[in-house]
N, C-alpha and C positions, 0 to 999 in steps of 0.2 A: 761411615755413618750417613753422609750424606748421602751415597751411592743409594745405599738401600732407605733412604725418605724417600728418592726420587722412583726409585722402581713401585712403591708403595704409593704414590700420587699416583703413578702412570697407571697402576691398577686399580683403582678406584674411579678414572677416567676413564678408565676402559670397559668399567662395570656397567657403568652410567648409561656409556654411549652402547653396550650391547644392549640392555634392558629396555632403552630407547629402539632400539634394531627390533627387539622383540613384539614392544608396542604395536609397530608399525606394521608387524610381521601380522599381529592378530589380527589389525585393522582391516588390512589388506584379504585375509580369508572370510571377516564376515561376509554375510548376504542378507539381500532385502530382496521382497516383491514387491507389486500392486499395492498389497495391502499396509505395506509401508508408505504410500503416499498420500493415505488419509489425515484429514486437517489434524488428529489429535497425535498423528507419529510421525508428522514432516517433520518438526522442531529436530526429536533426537536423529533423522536420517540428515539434517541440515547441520547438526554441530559434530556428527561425524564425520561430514564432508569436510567440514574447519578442522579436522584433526590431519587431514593428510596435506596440512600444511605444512605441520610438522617431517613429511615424511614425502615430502622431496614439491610438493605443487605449490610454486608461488603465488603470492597473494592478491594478483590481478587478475591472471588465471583463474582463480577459484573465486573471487567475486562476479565474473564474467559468467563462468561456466552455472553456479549457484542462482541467476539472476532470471527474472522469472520468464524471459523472450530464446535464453537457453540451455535453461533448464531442463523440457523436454528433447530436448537434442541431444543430450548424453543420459537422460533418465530414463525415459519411457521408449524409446525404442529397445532398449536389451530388455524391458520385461514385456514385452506386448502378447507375451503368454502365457495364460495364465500360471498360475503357482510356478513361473520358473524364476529361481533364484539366481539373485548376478551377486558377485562377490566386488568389495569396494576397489580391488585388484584392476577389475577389467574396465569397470571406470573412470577409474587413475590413469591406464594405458590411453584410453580412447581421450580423453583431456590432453596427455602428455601429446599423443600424437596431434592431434587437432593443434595443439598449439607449436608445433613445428612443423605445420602445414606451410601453403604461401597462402593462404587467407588470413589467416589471425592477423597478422597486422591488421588488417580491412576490420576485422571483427573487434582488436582495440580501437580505432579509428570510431568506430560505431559508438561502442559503449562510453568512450570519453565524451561524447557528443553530445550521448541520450543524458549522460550527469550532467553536463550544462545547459541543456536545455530543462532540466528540473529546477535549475538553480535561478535561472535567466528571465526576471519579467519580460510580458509581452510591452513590447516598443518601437510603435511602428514607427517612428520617425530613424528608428536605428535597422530596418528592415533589411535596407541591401547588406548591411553585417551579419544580422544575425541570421540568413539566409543562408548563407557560407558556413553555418554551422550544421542547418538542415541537410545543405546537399550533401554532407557525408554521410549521412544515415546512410545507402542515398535514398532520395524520393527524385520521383517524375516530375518536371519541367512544371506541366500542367498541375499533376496534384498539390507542387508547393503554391503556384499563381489562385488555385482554387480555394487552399489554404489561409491566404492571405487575403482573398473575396472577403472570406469568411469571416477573417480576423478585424476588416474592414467592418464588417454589417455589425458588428458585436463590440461591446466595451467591457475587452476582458485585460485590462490593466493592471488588475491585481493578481491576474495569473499569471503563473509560469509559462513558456511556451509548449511545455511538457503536460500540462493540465488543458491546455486551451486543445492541442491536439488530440485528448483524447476526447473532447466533448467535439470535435469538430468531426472525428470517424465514428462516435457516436450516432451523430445527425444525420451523418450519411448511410448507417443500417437501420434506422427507422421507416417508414413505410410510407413512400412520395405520399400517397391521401392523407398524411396528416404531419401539415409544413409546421415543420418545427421551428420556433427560433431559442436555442438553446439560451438558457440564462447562466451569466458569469457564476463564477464561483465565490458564496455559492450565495446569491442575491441579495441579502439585507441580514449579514453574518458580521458582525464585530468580529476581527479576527487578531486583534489587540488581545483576545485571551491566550492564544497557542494551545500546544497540546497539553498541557500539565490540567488533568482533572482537579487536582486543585486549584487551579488557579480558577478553574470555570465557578465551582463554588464556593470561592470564597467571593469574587464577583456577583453573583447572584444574593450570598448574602449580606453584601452592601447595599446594592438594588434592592432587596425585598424580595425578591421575582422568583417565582418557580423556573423550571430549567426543559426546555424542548431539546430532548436530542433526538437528531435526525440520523440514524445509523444506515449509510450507504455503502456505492461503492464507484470510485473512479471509473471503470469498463463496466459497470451494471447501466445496462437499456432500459430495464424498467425505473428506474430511476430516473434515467432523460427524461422519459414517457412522464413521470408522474410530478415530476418538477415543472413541466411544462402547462399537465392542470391544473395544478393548484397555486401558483406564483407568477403565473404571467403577467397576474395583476397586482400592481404595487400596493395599493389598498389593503392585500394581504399581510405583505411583509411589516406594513405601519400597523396595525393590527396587532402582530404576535409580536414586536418590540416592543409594545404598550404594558404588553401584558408579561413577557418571559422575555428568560436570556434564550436564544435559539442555537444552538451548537452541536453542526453537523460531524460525526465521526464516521470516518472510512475506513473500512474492515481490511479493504485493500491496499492499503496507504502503507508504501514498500521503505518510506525513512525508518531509519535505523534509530531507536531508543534515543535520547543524549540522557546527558548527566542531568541537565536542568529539569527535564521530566522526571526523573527519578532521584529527588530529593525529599518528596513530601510521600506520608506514609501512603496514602489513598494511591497514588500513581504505582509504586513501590507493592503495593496488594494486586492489582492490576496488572501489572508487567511482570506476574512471576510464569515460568518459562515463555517470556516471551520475547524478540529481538529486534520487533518493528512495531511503530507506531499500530498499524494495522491492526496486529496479534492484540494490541492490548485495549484498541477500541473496539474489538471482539469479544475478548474475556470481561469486558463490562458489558456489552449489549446480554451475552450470555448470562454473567449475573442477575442482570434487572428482569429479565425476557424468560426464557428457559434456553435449556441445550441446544436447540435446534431452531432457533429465532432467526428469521430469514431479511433478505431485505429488499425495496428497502419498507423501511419500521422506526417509529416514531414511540418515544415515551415519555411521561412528564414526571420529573422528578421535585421536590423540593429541596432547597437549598441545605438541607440536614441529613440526606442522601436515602428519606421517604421515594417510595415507588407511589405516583399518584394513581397512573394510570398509563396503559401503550395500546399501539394495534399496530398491526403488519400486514392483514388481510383484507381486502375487498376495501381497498383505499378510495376515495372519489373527495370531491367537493363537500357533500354532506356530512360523509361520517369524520370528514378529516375536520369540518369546522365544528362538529357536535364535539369530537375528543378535544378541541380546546377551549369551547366554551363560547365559540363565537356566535352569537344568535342574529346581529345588526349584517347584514348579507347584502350588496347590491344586488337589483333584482337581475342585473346583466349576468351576476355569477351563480345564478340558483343551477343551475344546469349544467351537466358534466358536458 
């Protein structure tokens, strides 16, 4: 009797792990193209990459590889023709191999570094340390000392080293005739709120105050550019805190969802398929804006989650202070 419980476990076990076999089996024959990497079919191309986790790719591997510096490196070169289909097979192989390269080490080395320096305020009293973190990326001699110029001329304290960096190779593809000095992140932002939309408006409806959100994007230039007109001067930022809560969202903004974002329903409506902060400060620009709301783009909301008003085009000094209402102008800033 026991003899045959245990043959009857062992086949049920065995049922499991072929159907699982099978799974893996199908996964493996699908195919994507091109048109798979459009913003509204990355999601499902990105949680069937997490499925062949199950099916031998482990899970630093596949954060690595899914991550958005090399991503292109195992996506977009097998389709860089048109309508040709790569099945998830071959790049599963082209992973598996990469990671029994002798570089991956180097490329975990990297990636562990690029996390901490996401994590890592800038602190320039702790410099030669956190230096030692940079050179494994690695970077050049010169461009970390240029780095740290930079880090010098700027009070970006409340950034990460990882934010500071990209506003600092920002400045550097803007166009020498118009000397930038980048402002911290992101200039006169309470950022006591976090990402939980509610929490922005439930703040807001304590205050009183209508809601500026500023929908940008970390590696977006125009942005540099237009942060640079309109905020250089602090007079501005005492201005729109008088008046509104100001709450910058990044489309781009590659943190992962937590729990604490996703406990209040508003967040929870917002973040449906979505896995990064980014996706879901997208799917509300999208809501308030339309489908194809660009950035960057500003809209005022009130506190009861009314659309007052937005724009996104033909941004300048004028139209950006008529959209809020500001009429009291120094006459230094009448001019773009």
């Amino acid at each position: 009797m026991h003899h045959k419980r245990f043959i009857l476990v062992l086949l049920l076990l065995l049922s499991k792990w072929c159907h699982a076999q099978t799974d893996c089996d199908e996964l493996f024959a699908k195919t994507f193209d091109t048109d798979s990497l459009n913003p509204e079919k990355l999601d499902s191309l990105i949680n069937d990459f997490g499925q062949l986790r199950h099916c031998g790719l482990d899970s630093l591997a596949f954060e690595i590889s899914t991550g958005y510096s090399m991503f292109g490196l195992f996506i977009i070169p097998p389709i860089d023709k048109p309508y040709h289909k790569v099945t998830y097979r071959e790049v599963f192989n082209m992973i598996q191999d990469y990671r029994n390269s002798p570089d991956y080490p180097h490329i975990v080395d990297i990636h562990k570094a690029t996390q901490e320096l996401k994590k890592r305020q800038v602190n320039l009293e702790n410099w030669a340390q956190d230096r030692k973190i940079l050179e494994k990326i690695p970077l050049k001699s010169s461009e970390l000392d240029a780095y740290h110029q930079f880090l010098t001329a700027n009070d970006f304290q409340d950034l990460t080293y990882y934010e500071a960096w990209i506003a600092f190779k920002s400045e550097q593809k803007i166009e020498e005739s118009e000397p930038i000095v980048v402002q911290k992140k992101p200039f006169f932002v309470d950022e006591s709120v976090g990402t939980s939309l509610h929490n922005v408006f439930e703040r807001a409806k304590e205050e009183k105050k209508e809601i500026v959100f500023y929908f940008t994007g970390w590696a977006n230039i125009s942005s540099r550019k237009l942060e640079y007109k309109l905020f250089k001067e602090d007079w501005v930022g005492s201005q729109i805190n008088e008046r509104f809560l100001f709450v910058p969202l990044y489309i781009d903004d590659a943190e992962l969802l937590s729990e604490l974002d996703l406990n209040e329903e508003l967040d929870i409506r917002f973040s449906e398929n979505a896995k990064f902060n980014g996706q879901k400060n997208h799917n509300f620009q999208k809501h308030y804006l339309h489908e194809k709301a660009e950035i960057p783009s500003f809209a005022i909301i009130d506190y009861e989650g009314k659309l007052i008003r937005y724009i996104e085009k033909d941004i300048n000094k004028k139209s950006f202070f008529d959209f809020l209402g500001i009429s009291q102008v120094p006459s230094s800033s009448k001019s773009d």
